[in-house]
C-alpha angles and dihedrals in degrees: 000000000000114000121213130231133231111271090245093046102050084055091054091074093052092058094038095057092053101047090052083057128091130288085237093055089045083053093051096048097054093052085051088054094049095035081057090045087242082126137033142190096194119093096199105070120243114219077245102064104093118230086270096044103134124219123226125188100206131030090212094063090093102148088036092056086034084058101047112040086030091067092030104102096219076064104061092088100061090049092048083052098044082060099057094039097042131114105251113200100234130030127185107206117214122187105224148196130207122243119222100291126060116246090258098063099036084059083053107055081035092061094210116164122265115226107232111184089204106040106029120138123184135225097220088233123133112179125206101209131060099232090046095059120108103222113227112208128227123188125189128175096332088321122119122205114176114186142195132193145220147199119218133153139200146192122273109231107215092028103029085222115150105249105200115203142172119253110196119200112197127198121208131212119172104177083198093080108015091242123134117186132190109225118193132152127228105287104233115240128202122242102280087007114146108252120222099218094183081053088117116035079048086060092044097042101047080048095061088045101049085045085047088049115037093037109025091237117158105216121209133201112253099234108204103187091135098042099110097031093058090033085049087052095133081216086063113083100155103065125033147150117254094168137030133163109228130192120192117220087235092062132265118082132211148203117239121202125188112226105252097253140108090284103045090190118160131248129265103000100039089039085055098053087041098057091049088044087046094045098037094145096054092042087050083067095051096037101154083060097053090052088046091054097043083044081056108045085040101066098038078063094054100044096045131101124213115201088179154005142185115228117196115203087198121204140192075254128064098205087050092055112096130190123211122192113219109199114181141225089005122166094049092322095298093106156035124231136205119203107195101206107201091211108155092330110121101182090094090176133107105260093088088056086052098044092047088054101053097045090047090058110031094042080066085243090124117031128181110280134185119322120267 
C-alpha cells in the first residue's frame, strides 16, 4: 500500500531538489517561471500576469523565488513539468520496435497515468524503489516520456542534516526515429557513504525491461561503428568532434583536444590529412609518399579503439553551443552512454537532449545493432 505525505511535506521535495541544484539551473528555472508569467518584477501588474502570479523584488533572489512558488501547491504543476522538460546529465539511447499494439493503446490498458499540465492533480507519494514507483505519462508533439520517481536523501555537509530530494528517471520514445533513450541524472552521496557503483546500470537496465514487459518492444544496441568517420563529414560545420580518447592497438592510449578555433580539427592525424589536403600539387610529385602517409593514417584509424569522444553542436552563438560526451560500450559493453555537459551553455532543457538524438540517429552516426 502507498502511503501518502503531508501536503507540505510532499512540496518539500520539490524545493529541496532544486536548491541542491545548481546556481545555473536556479537560474533556469526562474527565467521559466517569469517567461510563463508565474513570476513578475513589475509592481505594477501586466493584462498578461495571471491572478497567482507572484511579485519578486529582486532577479537575483533565485533560492528565495525557488522557496516560495516550489512549496506553494498552484505550483505543483510547473515542477512536475520542469521534470519532464529539463536537461539530465546522462541518456542511454536504445533503437525499438514496436510490439502488436500502438503506444496509445498499450497506456490505456495500462492504465498509467496522463500528465495534464492544467488539471493534474498528485498522489503525495514518493516511492523509494524502483519497482515500487507508479510511471506518469507526458506526451508532446508525437514524443512519449514516461517517468518515475524517486525519494532519496543525503547528508548535509556543514549541518549533517538529512536533506531529502526527488530524483526523477524519464524515459524517452520518439516514434520518429524509432529511438527510445533512458534519461537520469548522478544520484548525491553523503560524506563516508557507501557508494553503489552498479546504481546506474540498475536504473537503465530495470527501465528496458519494464519497456520489453509492459509494452512487448524489442529493444536494439545503438552500434556506432561509423560514428567518427560521418561526424567527421568536411561538408558538415555544424556538428564536430574537439576531444577523443585513442588507443592505439599497439598499447598506450591518448587524449586528443581540438584547438578552440572554426575548424576544430584534431591533432596529428587530422593535421596530417590537413597538410596533404593544404599542399596537393607538391604531394602530387611525390605521390608514393602521399599514399604511404594516408596507408598509414589510415590504419592507425582502423585499428584503433575509441572509449570515448566529445561531440560540439556549434552555434553563431557560443552560449547556445553544447558538448555531449559518447562513451561506448559502456555497462559491460552492452550499451552506449551520453553524457549532456551543461559548459557555457545556459538552454538546460531538454531540447538539446532531443536535437543530439536525432541527429545522432538520422545523420546515420548510431544504427540499430544486436538485440539486448
Amino acid at each position: 500500500m502507498r502511503t501518502p505525505m503531508d501536503e507540505m511535506t510532499f512540496l518539500e521535495f520539490y524545493k529541496n531538489t532544486i536548491l541542491c541544484g545548481s546556481n545555473n539551473f536556479q537560474h533556469f528555472i526562474c527565467k521559466q517561471l517569469e517567461a510563463e508569467n508565474r513570476i513578475t518584477f513589475e509592481e505594477q501588474r501586466k493584462i498578461s500576469d495571471k491572478d497567482d502570479t507572484l511579485f519578486f523584488e529582486s532577479k537575483r533572489d533565485f533560492k528565495g523565488i525557488i522557496s516560495k512558488t516550489a512549496t506553494m501547491k498552484s505550483f505543483i504543476s510547473f515542477y512536475e513539468a520542469l521534470e519532464y522538460k529539463k536537461l539530465y546529465k546522462y541518456s542511454v539511447p536504445f533503437f525499438y520496435e514496436t510490439g502488436e499494439k500502438p503506444i496509445d493503446d498499450m497506456l490505456k490498458e495500462m492504465q498509467i497515468a496522463i500528465f495534464d499540465n492544467e488539471i493534474y492533480q498528485p498522489e503525495y507519494v514518493i516511492d523509494r524503489n524502483l519497482n515500487e514507483s507508479a510511471p506518469i505519462v507526458y506526451v508532446e508533439d508525437g514524443i512519449y516520456f514516461i517517468k518515475f520517481v524517486l525519494q532519496k536523501a543525503y547528508m548535509q555537509s556543514d549541518t549533517f542534516e538529512p536533506i531529502d530530494y526527488r530524483y526523477p528517471i524519464v524515459i524517452y520514445i520518439n516514434p520518429s526515429i524509432n529511438i527510445l533513450e533512458v534519461r537520469y541524472d548522478s544520484v548525491r552521496y553523503s560524506y563516508n557513504e557507501q557508494i553503489d557503483r552498479d546504481v546506474y546500470s540498475k536504473i537503465v537496465f530495470y527501465c528496458t525491461d519494464w519497456i520489453k514487459d509492459n509494452f512487448g518492444m524489442k529493444l536494439f544496441r545503438c552500434e556506432h561503428m561509423d560514428t567518427i568517420k560521418i561526424i567527421n563529414d568536411i561538408q558538415n560545420t555544424e556538428v564536430r568532434i574537439y576531444k577523443q580518447m585513442m588507443e592505439m592497438k599497439a598499447g598506450g592510449s591518448a587524449e586528443l583536444t581540438a584547438s578552440e578555433n572554426g575548424d576544430y580539427m584534431l591533432p596529428f592525424l587530422g593535421e596530417i590529412r590537413e597538410l596533404i589536403d593544404e599542399n596537393e600539387e607538391l604531394f602530387a610529385e611525390a605521390d608514393e609518399i602521399r599514399q604511404l602517409l594516408l596507408q598509414y593514417l589510415n590504419e592507425k584509424e582502423a585499428t584503433a579503439s575509441y572509449p570515448y569522444i566529445y561531440v560540439k553542436w556549434i552555434k553563431p552563438v557560443e552560449t547556445k553551443s553544447y558538448i555531449v560526451k559518447i562513451t561506448f560500450d559502456y555497462f559491460n559493453g552492452k550499451i552506449t552512454l551520453l553524457q549532456h555537459i551543461t559548459g557555457k551553455c545556459n538552454d538546460l532543457g531538454m531540447g538539446r537532449m532531443n536535437d543530439a538524438i536525432e541527429y545522432l540517429s538520422n545523420s546515420g552516426s548510431f544504427v540499430k545493432g544486436e538485440e539486448i
